[in-house]
Structures are given as structure tokens and as C-alpha cells.
LUMFI-84636 format. One record per residue: x, y, z of N, C-alpha, C in turn. Coordinates in pm, whole numbers, plus 50000, padded with zeros to 5 digits. Layout:
N
XYZXYZXYZ ...
This chain:
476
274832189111976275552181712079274852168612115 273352171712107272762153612116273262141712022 273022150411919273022143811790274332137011815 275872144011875276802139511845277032127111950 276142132012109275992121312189275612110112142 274482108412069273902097412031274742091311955 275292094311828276112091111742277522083711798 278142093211961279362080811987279012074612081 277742074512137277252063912171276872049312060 276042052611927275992041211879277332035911790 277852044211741279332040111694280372039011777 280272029211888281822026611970282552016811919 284202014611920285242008411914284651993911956 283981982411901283781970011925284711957111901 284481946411961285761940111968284861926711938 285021914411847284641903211848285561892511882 285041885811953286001873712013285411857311993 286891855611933285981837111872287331832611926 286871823711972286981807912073287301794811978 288501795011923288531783411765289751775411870 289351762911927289721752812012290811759212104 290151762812187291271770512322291121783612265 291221787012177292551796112174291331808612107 291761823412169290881833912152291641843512082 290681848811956291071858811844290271868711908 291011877511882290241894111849289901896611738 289051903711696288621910011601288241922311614 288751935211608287941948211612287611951711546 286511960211522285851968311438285471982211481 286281990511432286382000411450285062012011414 285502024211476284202033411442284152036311262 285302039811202285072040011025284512030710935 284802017211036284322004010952282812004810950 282732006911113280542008211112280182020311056 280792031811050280442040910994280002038810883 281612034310747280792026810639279982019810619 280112006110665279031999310691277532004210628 277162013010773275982015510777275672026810645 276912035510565276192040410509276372034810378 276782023510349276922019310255275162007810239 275022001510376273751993710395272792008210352 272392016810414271432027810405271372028310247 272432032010165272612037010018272032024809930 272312013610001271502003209912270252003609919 269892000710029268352003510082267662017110048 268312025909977267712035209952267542033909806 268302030709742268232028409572267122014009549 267042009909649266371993709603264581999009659 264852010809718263162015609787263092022609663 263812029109580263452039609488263032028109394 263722022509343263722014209255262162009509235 261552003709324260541994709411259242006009392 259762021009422258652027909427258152033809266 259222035609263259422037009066258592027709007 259002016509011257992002008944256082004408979 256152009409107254552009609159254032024909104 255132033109121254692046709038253992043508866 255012029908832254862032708681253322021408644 253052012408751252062003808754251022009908741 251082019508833249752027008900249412035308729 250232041608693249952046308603249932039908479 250352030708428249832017208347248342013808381 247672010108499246402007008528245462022008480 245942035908499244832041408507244912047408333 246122041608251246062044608114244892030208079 245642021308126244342006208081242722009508120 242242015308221241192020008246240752033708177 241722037908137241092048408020240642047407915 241732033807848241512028307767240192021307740 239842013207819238702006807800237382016907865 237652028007897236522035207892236332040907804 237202044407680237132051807560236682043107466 236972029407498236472015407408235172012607443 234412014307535233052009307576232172027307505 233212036107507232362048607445232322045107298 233692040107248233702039907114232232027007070 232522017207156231332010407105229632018407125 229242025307246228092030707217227902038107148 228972046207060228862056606974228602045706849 229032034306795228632030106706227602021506689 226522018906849225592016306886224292026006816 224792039206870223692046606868224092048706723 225042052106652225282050806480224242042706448 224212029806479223342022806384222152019406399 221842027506548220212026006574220012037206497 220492050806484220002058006356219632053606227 220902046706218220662041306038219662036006023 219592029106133217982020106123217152028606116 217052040006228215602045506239215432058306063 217062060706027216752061505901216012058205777 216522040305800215982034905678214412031505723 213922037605836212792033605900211962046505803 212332055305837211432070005811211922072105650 212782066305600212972065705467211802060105386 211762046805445210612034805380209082044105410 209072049805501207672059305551207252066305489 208802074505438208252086505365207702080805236 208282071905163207792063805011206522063505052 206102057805165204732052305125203732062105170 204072075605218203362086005243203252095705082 204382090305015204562099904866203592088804763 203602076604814202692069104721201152070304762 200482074204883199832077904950199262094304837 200292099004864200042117604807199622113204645 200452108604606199942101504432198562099304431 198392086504520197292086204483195942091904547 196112101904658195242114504663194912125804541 196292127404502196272134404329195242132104269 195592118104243195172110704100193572109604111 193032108004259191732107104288191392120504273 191882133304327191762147104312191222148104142 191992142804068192222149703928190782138203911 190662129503910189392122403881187972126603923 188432136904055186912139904100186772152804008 187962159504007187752177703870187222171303744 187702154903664187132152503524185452152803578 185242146103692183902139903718183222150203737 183982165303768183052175403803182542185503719 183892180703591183512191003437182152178803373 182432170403357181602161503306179872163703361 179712164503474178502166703552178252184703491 179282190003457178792205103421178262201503317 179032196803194178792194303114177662188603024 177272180503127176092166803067174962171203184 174822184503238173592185203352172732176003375 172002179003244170582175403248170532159003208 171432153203153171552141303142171362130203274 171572139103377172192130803505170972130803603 170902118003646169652116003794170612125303904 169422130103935170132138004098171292148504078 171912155004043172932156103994173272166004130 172472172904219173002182404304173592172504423 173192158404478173412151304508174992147004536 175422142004369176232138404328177562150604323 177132162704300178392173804287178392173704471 177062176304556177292176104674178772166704717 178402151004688179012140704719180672145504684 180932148804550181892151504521182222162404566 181952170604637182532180704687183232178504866 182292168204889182682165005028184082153205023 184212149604934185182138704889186152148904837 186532160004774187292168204788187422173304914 186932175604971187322178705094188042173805190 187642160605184188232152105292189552149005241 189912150805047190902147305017192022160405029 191422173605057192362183105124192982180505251 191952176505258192002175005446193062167705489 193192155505404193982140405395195542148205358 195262157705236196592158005173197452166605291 196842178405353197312185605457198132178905560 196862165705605197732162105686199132151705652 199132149005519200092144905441201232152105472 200612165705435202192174605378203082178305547 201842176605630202212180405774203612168505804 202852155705812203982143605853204772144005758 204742143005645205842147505539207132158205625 206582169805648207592180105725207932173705822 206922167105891207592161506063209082148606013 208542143105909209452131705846210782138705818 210672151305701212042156005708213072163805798 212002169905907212472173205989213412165006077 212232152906115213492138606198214432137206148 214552135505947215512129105930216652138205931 216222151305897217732162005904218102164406092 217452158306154218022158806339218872146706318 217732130306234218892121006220220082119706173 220122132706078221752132805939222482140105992 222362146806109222992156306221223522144706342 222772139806367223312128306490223912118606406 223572109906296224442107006237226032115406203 226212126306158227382131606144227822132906256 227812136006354228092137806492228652127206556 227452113906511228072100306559229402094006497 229492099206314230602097806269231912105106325 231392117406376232842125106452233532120706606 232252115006635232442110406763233232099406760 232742089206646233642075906608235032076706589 235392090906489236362091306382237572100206555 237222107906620238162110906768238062100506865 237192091606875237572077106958238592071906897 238752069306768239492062206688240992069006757 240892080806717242182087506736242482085906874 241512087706953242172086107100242142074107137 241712065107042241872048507100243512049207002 244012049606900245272052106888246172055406949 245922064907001247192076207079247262065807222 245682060807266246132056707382246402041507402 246542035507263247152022207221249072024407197 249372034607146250402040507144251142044607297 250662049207357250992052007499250762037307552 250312029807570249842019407600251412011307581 251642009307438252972001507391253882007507434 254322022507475255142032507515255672025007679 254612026407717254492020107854254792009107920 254521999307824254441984207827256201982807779 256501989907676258091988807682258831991007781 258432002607825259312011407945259182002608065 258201999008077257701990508160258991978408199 259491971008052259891958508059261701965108055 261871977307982263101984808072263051984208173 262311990708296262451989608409262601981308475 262111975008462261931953108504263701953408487 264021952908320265121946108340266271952808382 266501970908422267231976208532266731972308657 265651969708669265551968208827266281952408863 266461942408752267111927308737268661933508763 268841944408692270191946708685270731948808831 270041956808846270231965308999270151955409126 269491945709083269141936109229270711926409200 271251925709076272181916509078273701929209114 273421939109100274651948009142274541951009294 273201950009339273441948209464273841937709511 273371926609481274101914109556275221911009590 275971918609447277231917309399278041925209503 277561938809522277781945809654277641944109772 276951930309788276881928609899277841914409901 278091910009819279501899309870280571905009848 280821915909768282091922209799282321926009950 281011934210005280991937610161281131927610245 280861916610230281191906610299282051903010303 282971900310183284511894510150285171903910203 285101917510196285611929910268286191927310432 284661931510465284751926910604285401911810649 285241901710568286301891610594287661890710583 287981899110503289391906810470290091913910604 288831922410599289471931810759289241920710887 288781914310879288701905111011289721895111034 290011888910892290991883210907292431888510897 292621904010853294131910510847294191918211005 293011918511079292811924611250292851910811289 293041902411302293881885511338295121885011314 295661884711153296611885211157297451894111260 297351911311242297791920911304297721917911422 297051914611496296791909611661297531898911655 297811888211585298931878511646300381885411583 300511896411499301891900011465302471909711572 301081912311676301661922411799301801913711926 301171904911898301201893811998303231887311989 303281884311850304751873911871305741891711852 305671900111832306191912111844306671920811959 305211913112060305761920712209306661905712266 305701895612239306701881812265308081885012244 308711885112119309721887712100310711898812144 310241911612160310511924012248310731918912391 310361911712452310381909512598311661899712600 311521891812495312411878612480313971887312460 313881897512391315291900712325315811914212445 314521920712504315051932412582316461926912653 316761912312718317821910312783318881914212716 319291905312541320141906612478320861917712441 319341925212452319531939312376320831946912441 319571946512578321211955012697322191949012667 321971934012672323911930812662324841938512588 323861935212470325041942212365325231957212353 324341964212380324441978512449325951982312547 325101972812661326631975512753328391970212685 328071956512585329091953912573329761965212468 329041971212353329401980812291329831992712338 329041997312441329892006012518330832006712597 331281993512662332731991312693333761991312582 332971983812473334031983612379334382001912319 333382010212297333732023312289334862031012361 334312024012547335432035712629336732027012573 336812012012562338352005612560339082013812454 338072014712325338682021912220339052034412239 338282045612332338782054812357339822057912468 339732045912532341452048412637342382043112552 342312034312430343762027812354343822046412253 343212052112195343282060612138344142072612266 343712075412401344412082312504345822079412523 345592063912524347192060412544347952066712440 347772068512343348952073912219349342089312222 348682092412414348262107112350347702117912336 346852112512260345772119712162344872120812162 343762134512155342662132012257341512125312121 340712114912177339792108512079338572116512012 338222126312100337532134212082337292142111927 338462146611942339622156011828339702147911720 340262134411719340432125111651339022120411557 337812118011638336842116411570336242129211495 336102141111599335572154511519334232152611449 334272163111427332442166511343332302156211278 333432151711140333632145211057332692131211083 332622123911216332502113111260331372114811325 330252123811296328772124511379328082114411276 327122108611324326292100611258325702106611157 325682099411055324982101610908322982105510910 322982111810859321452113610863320972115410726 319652114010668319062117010581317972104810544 317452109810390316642098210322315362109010284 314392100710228312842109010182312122113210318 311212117110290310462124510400309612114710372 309112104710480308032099310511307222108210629 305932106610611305032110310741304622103610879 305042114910985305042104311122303882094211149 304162089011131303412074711228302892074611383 301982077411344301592080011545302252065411591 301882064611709302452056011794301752049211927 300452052811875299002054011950298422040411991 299052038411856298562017411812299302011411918 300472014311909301682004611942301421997312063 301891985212143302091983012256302871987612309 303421990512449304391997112553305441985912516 305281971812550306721967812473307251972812331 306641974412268307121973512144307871990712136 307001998112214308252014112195309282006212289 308742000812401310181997312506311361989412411 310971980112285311731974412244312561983212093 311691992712056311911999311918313062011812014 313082013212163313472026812204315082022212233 314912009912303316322001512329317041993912198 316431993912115317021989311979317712003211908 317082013011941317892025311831319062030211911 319102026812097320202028512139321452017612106 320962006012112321991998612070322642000611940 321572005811841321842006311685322872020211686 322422029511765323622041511773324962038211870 324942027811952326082028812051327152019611930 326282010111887327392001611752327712007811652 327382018211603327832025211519328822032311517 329022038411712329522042511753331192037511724 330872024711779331882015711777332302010311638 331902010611560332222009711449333182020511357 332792031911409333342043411372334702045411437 334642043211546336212040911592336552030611628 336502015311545336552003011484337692010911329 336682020811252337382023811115338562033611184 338592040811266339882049611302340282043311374 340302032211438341732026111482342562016411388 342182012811252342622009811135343602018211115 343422028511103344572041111072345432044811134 345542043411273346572043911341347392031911434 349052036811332349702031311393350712026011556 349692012711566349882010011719350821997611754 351011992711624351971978411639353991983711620 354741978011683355891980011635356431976011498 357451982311422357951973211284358801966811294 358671956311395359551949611394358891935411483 359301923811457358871913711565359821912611642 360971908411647361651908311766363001918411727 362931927511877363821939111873363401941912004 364491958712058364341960112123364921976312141 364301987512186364272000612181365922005812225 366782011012150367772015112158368052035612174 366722035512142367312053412144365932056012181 365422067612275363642070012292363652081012221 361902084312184362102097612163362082111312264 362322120912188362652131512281363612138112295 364142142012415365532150312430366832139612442 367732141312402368932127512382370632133112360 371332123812390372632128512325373072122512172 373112128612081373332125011936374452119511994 374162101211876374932092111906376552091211833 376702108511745377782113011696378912121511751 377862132311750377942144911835378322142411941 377682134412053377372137412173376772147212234 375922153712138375732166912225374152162912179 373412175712310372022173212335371452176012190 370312165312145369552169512060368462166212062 367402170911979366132164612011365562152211857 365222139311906364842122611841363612126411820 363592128011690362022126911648361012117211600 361962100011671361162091111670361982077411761 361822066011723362902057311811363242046611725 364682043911801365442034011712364992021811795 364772008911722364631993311681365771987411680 366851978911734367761969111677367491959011671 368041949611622367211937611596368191926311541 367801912111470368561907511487368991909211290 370251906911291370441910111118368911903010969 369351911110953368241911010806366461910510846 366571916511013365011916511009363991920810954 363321914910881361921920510838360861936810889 361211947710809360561959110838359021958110833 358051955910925356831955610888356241963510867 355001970810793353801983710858353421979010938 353101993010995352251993011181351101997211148 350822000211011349102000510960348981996710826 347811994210807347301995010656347872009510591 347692006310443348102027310400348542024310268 349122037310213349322040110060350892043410080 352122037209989353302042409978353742057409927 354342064710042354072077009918355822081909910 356412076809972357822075309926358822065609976 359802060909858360492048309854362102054809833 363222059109903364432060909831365122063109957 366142070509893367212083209977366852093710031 367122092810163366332105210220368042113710352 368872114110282369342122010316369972115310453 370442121610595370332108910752369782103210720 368572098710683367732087010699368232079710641 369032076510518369292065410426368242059610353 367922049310349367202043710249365892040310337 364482052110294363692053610367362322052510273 361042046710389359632043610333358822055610357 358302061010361357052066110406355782058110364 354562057310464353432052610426352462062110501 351442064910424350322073010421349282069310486 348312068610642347782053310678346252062310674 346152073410623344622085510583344442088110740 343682092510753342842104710856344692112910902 345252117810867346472122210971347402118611008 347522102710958348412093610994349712087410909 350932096110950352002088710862353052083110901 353832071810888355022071710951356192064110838 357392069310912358522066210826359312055510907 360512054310803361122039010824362372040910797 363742039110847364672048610782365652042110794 366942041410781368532032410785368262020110674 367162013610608366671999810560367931999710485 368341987210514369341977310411368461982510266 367351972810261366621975110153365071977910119 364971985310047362851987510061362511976909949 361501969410002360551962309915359121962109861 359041983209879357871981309806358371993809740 357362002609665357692008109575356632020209603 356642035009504355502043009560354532040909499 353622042109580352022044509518351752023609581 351892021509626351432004609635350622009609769 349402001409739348682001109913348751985709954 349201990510105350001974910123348821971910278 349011963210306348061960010474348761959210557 348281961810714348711955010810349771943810850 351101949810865351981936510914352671932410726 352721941010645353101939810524354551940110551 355211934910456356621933010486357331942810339 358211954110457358261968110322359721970710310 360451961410445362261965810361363041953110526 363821957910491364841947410576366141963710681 365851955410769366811964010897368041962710820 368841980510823370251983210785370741991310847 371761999710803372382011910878373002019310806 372462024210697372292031010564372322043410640 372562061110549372552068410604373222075010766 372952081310800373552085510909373552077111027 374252067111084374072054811166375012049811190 375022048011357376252037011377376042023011374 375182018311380374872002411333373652001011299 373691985711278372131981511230370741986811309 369911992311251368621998911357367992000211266 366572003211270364992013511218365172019711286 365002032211213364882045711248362912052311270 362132049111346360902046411273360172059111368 358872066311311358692079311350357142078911315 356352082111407354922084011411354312099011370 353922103211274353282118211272351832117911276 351422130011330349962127611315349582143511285 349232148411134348902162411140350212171211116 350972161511047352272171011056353612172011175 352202169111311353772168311387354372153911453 355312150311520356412137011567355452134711645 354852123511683354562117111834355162110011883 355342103511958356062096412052355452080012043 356362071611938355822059611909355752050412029 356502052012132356402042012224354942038512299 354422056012280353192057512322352132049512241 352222046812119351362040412077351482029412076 352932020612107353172004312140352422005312223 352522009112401351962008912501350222006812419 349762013812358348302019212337348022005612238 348751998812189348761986012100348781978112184 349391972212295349111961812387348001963512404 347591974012499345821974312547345101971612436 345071976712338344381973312203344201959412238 345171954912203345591937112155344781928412268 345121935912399344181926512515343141931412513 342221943112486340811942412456340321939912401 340951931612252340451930412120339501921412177 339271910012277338601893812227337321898312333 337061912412388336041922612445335501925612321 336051932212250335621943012118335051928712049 335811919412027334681909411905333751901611978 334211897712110332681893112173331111904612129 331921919012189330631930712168330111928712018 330811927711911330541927411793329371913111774 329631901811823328941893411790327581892211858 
């Protein structure tokens, strides 16, 4: 729990503000941005310390191979120091021994001269002055030449003795030479091993200092990126609520005017009648669908901007509204077929104008003046053109959602079946064809199968006609 104290304590929501002539930007920087940030700064700084320590790891150990080196080189040289003070003291006790063996020769040779001199004195006794004298003499001169040779044969031994300690330190000095060699190799070899690796490392660590840099102007361009798209965004909420405040007036207008124009449409739809309700049905609920996007908090937003996004989806549903029964009052017929005339029979209960007797008018007669023009009272599809029995020479038109009406006595029809004709189309001429005492339209509103009462929908066509320049103001 400290840890986490500390942590939203040093990572808070910060805001930078620059002053560029008058006029003040925001800039925020949020807790994810420093978050990264810092662990993206840390991760560098941690690879560029390794890096750094690596190089001094590999130094350190470069210096204490170079100091090995040259301690195995200052051995290798005293080993071939003391090599050749042997050889010397070799060829020293070599030259010694010669002249101790030329020495022994000629102790011999005097030896063997004093034995002739001593047979000779046997020999020739009496010949000789003194002669006990003389063998004396020669006997003591043998002696001394034992004496001499002994100590000959003694240094002789001491001589070969040195030299087999010297042909021992000599071999020794050769072994000693011949594993310097090898370990001055191996550690000339490690040496170059090193000295390569060495100049690898150098040139990853070149690499690495230029991938950081590189990382570090991307981070910069980054963060200039986000600083300057948290500007942008701050002036797009800035002219956003501007604009929201500016339009909230309009907005209502057209709100309210759409919804007048709704009820007008739904009292011209009453007048005929008919309840609008019914008329629109399920059929006429607003459309829904599309992909599944994910909600969007709304956390960001400014209070204008829901105030303006909340009053925009009402207006956007109240016009739709109106639009929708904009398309169903297309379909029903509210105009008379005729321009100038005037109602001769209503519908309803009546006296047949034959008979005389009560019957019931299942629409109303038109007279008019000769050869008047039969108009439609809607847009629609022809779905019959002929003889229809009373009726005489009769139209039907088809106007969709429920809506049909006929046309009946016509002198003549001028359209044909299957034609889709418009509004105010001109489809036969006033006669008195069929069952009729004079010139009239016979003309009849159904809706669903059953008669309505067309007068009701003239009435419901005036109001139409005077709310229309309401309904296109709302529209615009």
C-alpha cells in the first residue's frame, strides 16, 4: 500500500502550458505516457550500464592476461639466463677436466719412468754412487705421485659429479624453456582471442550507443507527436463545445418545429378518420442495427458536448419521425379528382337517384363542368382500366400501404393497367357511362378493404395544404 502511495503520488495527471503570443495551449501528459517514459529511460540506462560494465569486466581481464603474460616472459627469459650460465659453467668444467686428464698423463708417464729407473737401479746395483739414497728418493717421488694421482681421481669425481647436476639443470632448463614456450603461446593466443573480442565489443557497444540515440529521437518525436495531437484535440474540444453552445439554439428550433410538424401530420391523418397510430404500426418503428463497435466511455467528453450529442439524437429521431409520416402521407388520398366541381351525392345513407329508395353510397359524386379532367388524388400503380358493371368505364389505382381508390361513370380512361402515374396525373375525362343520370365521378376511398368517407379526407387535404409551408420551414 506504500509502494502504491508513493507511486500515485509520483505519477499524477500533469498538464503543460505554453504561452505562444496571447494565446495558451494545454498539453497533458498523462499517467501511461510517464509511466512509459520512465520505463523506457530506466531500460536504456540499464543496457548502456551493462554494456559499460561488460567493457571494464573485459579490460580488467585483458590487463591481468597482459600481466601474466609478461610474467611468464621475464620467467621465460631467466630460464634461458640460467640455461646459459650452465653452458658456460659447462664448457668451464669441461676445459678443467682436459687439463686434469693431461695432468693424470703426465703423472703416468712420470710413474712409468720412476718403475724403468727402479728396475735399472736393481739391475746395475753396484754400478751406482749411493744407490740407497737414490731408490729412497724415488720412492718418496712415488709417493707423492700417488698422493697427487688420488687427489686427481678425487676432483675428477667432484668434476663429474657437477657436470651430471649440470646435464640435469640443463635438461630441466630445456623443459622449463620448451612449457614457457607453450604457455607463452596459448597465452599469445588468448591474448589475440581477446584483443578481437575486445574490438567486437567496442564495435556493439558503437552499435548500441547509435540505437540508443536513435531511440531516443524517436522518444522525442513521439512525445512531440503526443503533444502536438493533445493541442490539436484540446482546440477540436475547444471549437466543438464552441460550436455545441452556438447550435444548442437551432437545435431546439428544429426539434420543436419537427414536432409540430409531426402532431400537424397526425391531426391531417385524424381528419380522414383514421387513427395514425394504426396507420404507422410496428411496421414504422425506427430502424436499428450495424457492427458491434465497443462503448466509448464518455469520461473525456465535455458537458457541452453530451449536452450537444444528447439534443442532436433527439432532433435526429423527432425528423425521422417526420419523415416517416412525410412517406405515409404520400399514400393517402387527400386531394379531390377534380379541379373545379362540386359534391352532388355524400357518402353514406341516401335515396338512390333511380330507385328512390334508401340505400347506402359507398363514395361521392363530383359534377363538373363537361369534359373535365379526372385527376389522381395520389401517386400509385394502375391496377384496373375498363367496364365495371354501374360503374361504367372505371380506374382503379393502387396508392401501397392500404390505399385504393376508384373512379367511375369516365367518358374516357387515359391510362392503362399496370402504369405508375403521380400526383395530380390526368387518368380519364368526366362522363355518365354506366349506371347514371348525368355527367359525374363516381369516386370512392378504401383503406384495408373497406369505403371511407372521401369528404373526410378533402377536409384532411385542406389542413394538409395549410400546414404544408410549417412542414417545409421544419424541414429546412
Amino acid at each position: 500500500m506504500k509502494l502504491k502511495a508513493v507511486l500515485d503520488r509520483i505519477f499524477t495527471d500533469r498538464q503543460i502550458i505554453i504561452s505562444t503570443r496571447g494565446q495558451l495551449k494545454y498539453f497533458r501528459l498523462g499517467v501511461p505516457a510517464q509511466v512509459m517514459a520512465m520505463t523506457v529511460a530506466v531500460g536504456f540506462t540499464s543496457v548502456f550500464v551493462y554494456y559499460m560494465a561488460t567493457e571494464s569486466s573485459q579490460e580488467q581481464k585483458l590487463a591481468i592476461q597482459t600481466a601474466k603474460l609478461i610474467e611468464l616472459q621475464n620467467k621465460y627469459n631467466s630460464a634461458s639466463t640460467d640455461l646459459a650460465l650452465a653452458q658456460s659453467k659447462l664448457s668451464s668444467t669441461k676445459i678443467e677436466l682436459d687439463q686434469q686428464y693431461a695432468r693424470l698423463e703426465d703423472v703416468l708417464a712420470d710413474r712409468k719412468d720412476i718403475k724403468d729407473s727402479l728396475l735399472a737401479a736393481k739391475t746395475g746395483g753396484n754400478n751406482k754412487k749411493k744407490p740407497e739414497d737414490r731408490i729412497r728418493a724415488i720412492g718418496e717421488s712415488l709417493v707423492a705421485s700417488n698422493s697427487r694421482r688420488e687427489q686427481l681421481e678425487l676432483e675428477v669425481m667432484q668434476i663429474n659429479k657437477l657436470l651430471f647436476q649440470t646435464a640435469i639443470q640443463r635438461d630441466r632448463a630445456a623443459n622449463d624453456r620448451i612449457k614457457t614456450e607453450q604457455k607463452l603461446a596459448s597465452t599469445q593466443s588468448w591474448l589475440d582471442l581477446y584483443a578481437s573480442t575486445k574490438d567486437e565489443i567496442y564495435a556493439e557497444l558503437q552499435e548500441t550507443k547509435k540505437q540508443f540515440a536513435s531511440l531516443q529521437f524517436d522518444r522525442a518525436e513521439k512525445i512531440s507527436t503526443e503533444n502536438r495531437l493533445n493541442s490539436e484535440i484540446s482546440d477540436l474540444r475547444s471549437r466543438i463545445s464552441k460550436i455545441s453552445t452556438e447550435n444548442q439554439d437551432l437545435i431546439g428550433r428544429v426539434y420543436n418545429h419537427a414536432n409540430e410538424s409531426v402532431l400537424a401530420l397526425k391531426e391531417t391523418i385524424t381528419l380522414t378518420g383514421l387513427n395514425p397510430d394504426k396507420i404507422l404500426g410496428p411496421d414504422e418503428s425506427l430502424g436499428q442495427g450495424g457492427p458491434f463497435v465497443g462503448f466509448r466511455s464518455t469520461a473525456n467528453l465535455l458537458q457541452p458536448e453530451l449536452n450537444y450529442y444528447e439534443e442532436a439524437q433527439r432532433m435526429e429521431a423527432s425528423l425521422a419521425r417526420w419523415q416517416s409520416l412525410q412517406t405515409i402521407l404520400k399514400h393517402i388520398p387527400l386531394a379531390r379528382p377534380v379541379d373545379v366541381g362540386y359534391i352532388t351525392s355524400r357518402y353514406g345513407k341516401r335515396k338512390d337517384p333511380l330507385t328512390k329508395r334508401t340505400a347506402h353510397h359507398s363514395g361521392v359524386d363530383l359534377s363538373g363542368p363537361r369534359n373535365s379532367s379526372i385527376l389522381a388524388t395520389a401517386p400509385g400503380k394502375v391496377t384496373f382500366v375498363g367496364r365495371n358493371g354501374a360503374y361504367g368505364i372505371m380506374v382503379t389505382i393502387d396508392h401501397g400501404r392500404g390505399f385504393k381508390t376508384r373512379y367511375g361513370h369516365l367518358k374516357k380512361a387515359l391510362v392503362k393497367k399496370g402504369d405508375v402515374i403521380d400526383f395530380r396525373h390526368k387518368i380519364g375525362v368526366m362522363g355518365s357511362t354506366g349506371r347514371s343520370t348525368g355527367r359525374h365521378v363516381h369516386y370512392e376511398v378504401i383503406y384495408e378493404g373497406k369505403h371511407r368517407d372521401p369528404v373526410k379526407f378533402f377536409k384532411a387535404g385542406k389542413y394538409a395544404f395549410k400546414v404544408t409551408p410549417k412542414i417545409q420551414e421544419a424541414a429546412n
